[in-house]
C-alpha positions as protocol buffer text, in pm:
chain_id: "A"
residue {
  index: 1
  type: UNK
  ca { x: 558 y: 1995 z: 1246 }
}
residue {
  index: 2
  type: UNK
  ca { x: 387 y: 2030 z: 911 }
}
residue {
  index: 3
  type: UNK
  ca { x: 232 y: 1788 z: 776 }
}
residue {
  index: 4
  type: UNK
  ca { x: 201 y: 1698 z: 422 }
}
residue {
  index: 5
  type: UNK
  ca { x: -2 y: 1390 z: 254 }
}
residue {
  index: 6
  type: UNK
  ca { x: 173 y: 1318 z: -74 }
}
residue {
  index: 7
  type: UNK
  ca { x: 13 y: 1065 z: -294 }
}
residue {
  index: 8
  type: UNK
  ca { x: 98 y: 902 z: -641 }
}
residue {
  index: 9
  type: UNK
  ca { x: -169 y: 856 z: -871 }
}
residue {
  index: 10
  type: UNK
  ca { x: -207 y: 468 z: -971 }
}
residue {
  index: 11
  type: UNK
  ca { x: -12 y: 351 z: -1270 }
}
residue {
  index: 12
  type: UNK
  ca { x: 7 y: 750 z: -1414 }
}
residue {
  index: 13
  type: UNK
  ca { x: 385 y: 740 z: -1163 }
}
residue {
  index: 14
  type: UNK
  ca { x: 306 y: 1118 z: -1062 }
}
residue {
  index: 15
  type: UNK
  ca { x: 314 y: 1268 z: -706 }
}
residue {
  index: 16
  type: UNK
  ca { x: 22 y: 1482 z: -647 }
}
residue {
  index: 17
  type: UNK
  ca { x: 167 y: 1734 z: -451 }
}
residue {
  index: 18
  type: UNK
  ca { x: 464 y: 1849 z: -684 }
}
residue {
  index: 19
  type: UNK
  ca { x: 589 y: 2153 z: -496 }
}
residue {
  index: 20
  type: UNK
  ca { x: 631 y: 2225 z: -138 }
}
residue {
  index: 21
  type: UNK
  ca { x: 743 y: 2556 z: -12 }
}
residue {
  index: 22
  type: UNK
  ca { x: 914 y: 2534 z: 326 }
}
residue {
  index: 23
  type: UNK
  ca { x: 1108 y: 2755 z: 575 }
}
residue {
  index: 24
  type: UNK
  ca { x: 1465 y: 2702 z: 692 }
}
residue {
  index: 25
  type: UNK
  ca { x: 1479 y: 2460 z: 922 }
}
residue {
  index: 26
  type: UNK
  ca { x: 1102 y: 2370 z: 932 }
}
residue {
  index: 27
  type: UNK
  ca { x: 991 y: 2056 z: 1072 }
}
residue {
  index: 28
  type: UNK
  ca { x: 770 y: 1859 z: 769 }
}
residue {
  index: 29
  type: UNK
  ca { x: 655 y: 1519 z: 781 }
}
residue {
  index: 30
  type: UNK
  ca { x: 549 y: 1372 z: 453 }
}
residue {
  index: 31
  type: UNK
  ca { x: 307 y: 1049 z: 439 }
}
residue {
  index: 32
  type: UNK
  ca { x: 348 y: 893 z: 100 }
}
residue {
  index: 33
  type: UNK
  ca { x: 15 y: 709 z: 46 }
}
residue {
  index: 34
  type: UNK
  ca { x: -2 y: 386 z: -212 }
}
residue {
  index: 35
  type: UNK
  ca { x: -336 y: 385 z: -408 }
}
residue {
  index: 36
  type: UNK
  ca { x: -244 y: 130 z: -655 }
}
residue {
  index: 37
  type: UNK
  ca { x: -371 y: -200 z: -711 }
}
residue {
  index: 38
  type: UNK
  ca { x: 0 y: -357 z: -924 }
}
residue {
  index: 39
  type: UNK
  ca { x: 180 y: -611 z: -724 }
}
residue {
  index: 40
  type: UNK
  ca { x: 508 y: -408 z: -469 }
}
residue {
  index: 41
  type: UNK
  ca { x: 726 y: -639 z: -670 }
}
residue {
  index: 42
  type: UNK
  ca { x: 645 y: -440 z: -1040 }
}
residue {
  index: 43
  type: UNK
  ca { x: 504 y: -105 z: -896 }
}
residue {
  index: 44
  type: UNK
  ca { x: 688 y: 28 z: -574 }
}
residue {
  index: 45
  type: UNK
  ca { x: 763 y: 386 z: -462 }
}
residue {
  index: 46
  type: UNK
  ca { x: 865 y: 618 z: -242 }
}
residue {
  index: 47
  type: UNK
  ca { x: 1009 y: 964 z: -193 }
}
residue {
  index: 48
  type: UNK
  ca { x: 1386 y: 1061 z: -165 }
}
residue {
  index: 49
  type: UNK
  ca { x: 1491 y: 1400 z: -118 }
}
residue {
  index: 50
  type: UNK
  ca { x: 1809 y: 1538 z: -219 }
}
residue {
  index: 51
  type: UNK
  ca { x: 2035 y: 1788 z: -140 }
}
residue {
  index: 52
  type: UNK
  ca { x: 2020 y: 2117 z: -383 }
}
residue {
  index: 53
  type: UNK
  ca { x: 2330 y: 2031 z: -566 }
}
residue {
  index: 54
  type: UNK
  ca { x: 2236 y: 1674 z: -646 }
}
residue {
  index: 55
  type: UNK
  ca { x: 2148 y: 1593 z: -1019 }
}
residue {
  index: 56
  type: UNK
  ca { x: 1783 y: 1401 z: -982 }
}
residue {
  index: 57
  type: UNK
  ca { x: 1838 y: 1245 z: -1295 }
}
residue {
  index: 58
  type: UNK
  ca { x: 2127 y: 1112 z: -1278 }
}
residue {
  index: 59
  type: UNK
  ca { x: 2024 y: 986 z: -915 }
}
residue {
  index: 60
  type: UNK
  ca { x: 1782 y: 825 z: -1097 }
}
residue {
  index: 61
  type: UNK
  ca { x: 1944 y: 664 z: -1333 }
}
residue {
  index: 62
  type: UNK
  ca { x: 2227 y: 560 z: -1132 }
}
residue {
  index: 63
  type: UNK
  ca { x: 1981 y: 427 z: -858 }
}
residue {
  index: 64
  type: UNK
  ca { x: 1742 y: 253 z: -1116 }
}
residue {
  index: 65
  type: UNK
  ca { x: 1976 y: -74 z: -1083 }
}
residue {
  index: 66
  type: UNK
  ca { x: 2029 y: -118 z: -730 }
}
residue {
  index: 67
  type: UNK
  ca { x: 1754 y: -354 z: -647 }
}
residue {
  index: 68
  type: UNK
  ca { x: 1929 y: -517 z: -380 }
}
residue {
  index: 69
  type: UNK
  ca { x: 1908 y: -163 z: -161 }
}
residue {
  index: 70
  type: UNK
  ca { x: 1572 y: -50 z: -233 }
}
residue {
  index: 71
  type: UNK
  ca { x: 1666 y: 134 z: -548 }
}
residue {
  index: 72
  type: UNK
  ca { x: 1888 y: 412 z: -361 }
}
residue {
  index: 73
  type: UNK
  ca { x: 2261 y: 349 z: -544 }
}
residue {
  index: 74
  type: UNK
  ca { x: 2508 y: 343 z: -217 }
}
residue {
  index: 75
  type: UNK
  ca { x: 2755 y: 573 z: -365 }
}
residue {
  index: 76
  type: UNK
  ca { x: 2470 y: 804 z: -389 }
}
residue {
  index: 77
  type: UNK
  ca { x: 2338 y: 837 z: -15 }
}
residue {
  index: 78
  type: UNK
  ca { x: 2573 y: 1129 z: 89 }
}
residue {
  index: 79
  type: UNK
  ca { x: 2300 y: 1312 z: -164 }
}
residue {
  index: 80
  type: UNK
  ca { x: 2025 y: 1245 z: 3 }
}
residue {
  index: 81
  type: UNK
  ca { x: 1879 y: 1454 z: 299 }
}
residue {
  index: 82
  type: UNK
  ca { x: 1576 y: 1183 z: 342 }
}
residue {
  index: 83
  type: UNK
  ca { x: 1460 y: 874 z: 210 }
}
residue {
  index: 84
  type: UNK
  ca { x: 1105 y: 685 z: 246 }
}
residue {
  index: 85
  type: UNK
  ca { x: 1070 y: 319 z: 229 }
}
residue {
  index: 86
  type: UNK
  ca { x: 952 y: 171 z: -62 }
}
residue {
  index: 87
  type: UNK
  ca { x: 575 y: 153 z: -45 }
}
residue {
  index: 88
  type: UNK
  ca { x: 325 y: -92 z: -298 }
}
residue {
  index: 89
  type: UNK
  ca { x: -63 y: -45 z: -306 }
}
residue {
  index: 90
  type: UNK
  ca { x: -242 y: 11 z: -4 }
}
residue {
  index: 91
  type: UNK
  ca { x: 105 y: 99 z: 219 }
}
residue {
  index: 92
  type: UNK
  ca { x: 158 y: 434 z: 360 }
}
residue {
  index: 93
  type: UNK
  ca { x: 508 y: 504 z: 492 }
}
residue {
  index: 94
  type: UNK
  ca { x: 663 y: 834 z: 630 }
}
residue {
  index: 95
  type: UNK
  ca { x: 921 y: 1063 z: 701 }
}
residue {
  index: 96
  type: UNK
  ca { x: 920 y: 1328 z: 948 }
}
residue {
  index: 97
  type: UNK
  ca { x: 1267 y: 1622 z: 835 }
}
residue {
  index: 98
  type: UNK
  ca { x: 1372 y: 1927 z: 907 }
}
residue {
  index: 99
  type: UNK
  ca { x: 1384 y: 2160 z: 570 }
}
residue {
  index: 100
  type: UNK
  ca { x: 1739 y: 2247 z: 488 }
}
residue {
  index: 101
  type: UNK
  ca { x: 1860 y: 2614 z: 638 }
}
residue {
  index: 102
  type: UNK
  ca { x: 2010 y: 2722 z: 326 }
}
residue {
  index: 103
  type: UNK
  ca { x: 1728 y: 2878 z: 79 }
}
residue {
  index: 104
  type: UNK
  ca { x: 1761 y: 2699 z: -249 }
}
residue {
  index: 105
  type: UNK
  ca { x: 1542 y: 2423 z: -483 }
}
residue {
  index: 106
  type: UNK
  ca { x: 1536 y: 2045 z: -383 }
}
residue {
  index: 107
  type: UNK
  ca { x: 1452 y: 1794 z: -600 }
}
residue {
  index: 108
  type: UNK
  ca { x: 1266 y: 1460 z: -478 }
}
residue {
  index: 109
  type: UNK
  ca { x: 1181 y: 1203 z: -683 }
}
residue {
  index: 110
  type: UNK
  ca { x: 1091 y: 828 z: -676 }
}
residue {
  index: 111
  type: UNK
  ca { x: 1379 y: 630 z: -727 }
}
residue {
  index: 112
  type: UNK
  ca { x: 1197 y: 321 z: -850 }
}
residue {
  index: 113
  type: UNK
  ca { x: 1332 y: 224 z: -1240 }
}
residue {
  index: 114
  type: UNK
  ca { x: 1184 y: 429 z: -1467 }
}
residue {
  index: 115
  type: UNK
  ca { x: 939 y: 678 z: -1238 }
}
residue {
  index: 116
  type: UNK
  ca { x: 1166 y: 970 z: -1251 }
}
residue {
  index: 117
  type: UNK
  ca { x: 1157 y: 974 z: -1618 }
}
residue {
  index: 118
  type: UNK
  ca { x: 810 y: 918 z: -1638 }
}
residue {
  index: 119
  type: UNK
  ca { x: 736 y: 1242 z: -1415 }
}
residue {
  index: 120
  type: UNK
  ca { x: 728 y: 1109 z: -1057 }
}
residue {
  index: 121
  type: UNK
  ca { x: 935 y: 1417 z: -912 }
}
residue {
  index: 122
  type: UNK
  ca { x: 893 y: 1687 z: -731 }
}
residue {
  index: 123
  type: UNK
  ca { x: 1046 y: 2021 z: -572 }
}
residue {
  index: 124
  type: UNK
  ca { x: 1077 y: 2183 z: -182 }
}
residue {
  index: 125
  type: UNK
  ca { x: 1159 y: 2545 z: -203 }
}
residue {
  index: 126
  type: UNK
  ca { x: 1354 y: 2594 z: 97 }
}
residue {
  index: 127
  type: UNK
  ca { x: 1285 y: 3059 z: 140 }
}
């Protein structure tokens, strides 16, 4: 398993680690680190990836109003090929996947209102 530490930078809502290139089927774990200091409540994230077909923005968007399930819209899940928890300063959390077998882009992205648009987003090149 490769691991991969993927961090956001404070308030700036930006992963550091914006591309990841992969194998099929490779075994990745990704540790999402929180270095903020802003309440969980009013600054939370965490990483969601999605299949290749899946539009991230819309995913977003749709997802931005579903407080009540961690910001993940359920009519959305069959899109997504892993999800972290929703992290706050100081929290790690992570998720351990296998890389999709079929070579293509996937998007991930923080589904927390308004990250997404503000550049917290990502791809894994699957080749």
């Amino acid at each position: 398993t490769r691991r991969l530490v993927v961090r956001y930078v404070s308030q700036a809502m930006k992963y550091d680690v914006t591309t990841i290139a992969a194998k099929p089927g490779e075994s990745l774990r990704v540790r999402l680190t929180g270095v903020g200091t802003m309440p969980k409540a009013v600054m939370s994230h965490n990483f969601v990836l999605l299949k290749s077909s899946a539009n991230a923005k819309a995913f977003a968007e749709k997802s931005a109003g579903a407080f009540a399930t961690g910001y993940i819209a359920p009519e959305l899940k069959p899109q997504i090929i892993i999800a972290s928890a929703l992290i706050g300063g100081g929290e790690k959390t992570e998720v351990t996947f296998k890389a999709p077998t079929a070579p293509g882009k996937y998007p991930y992205l923080c589904s927390f209102p308004g990250h997404f648009l503000a550049g917290m987003t990502g791809i894994l090149t699957v080749k």
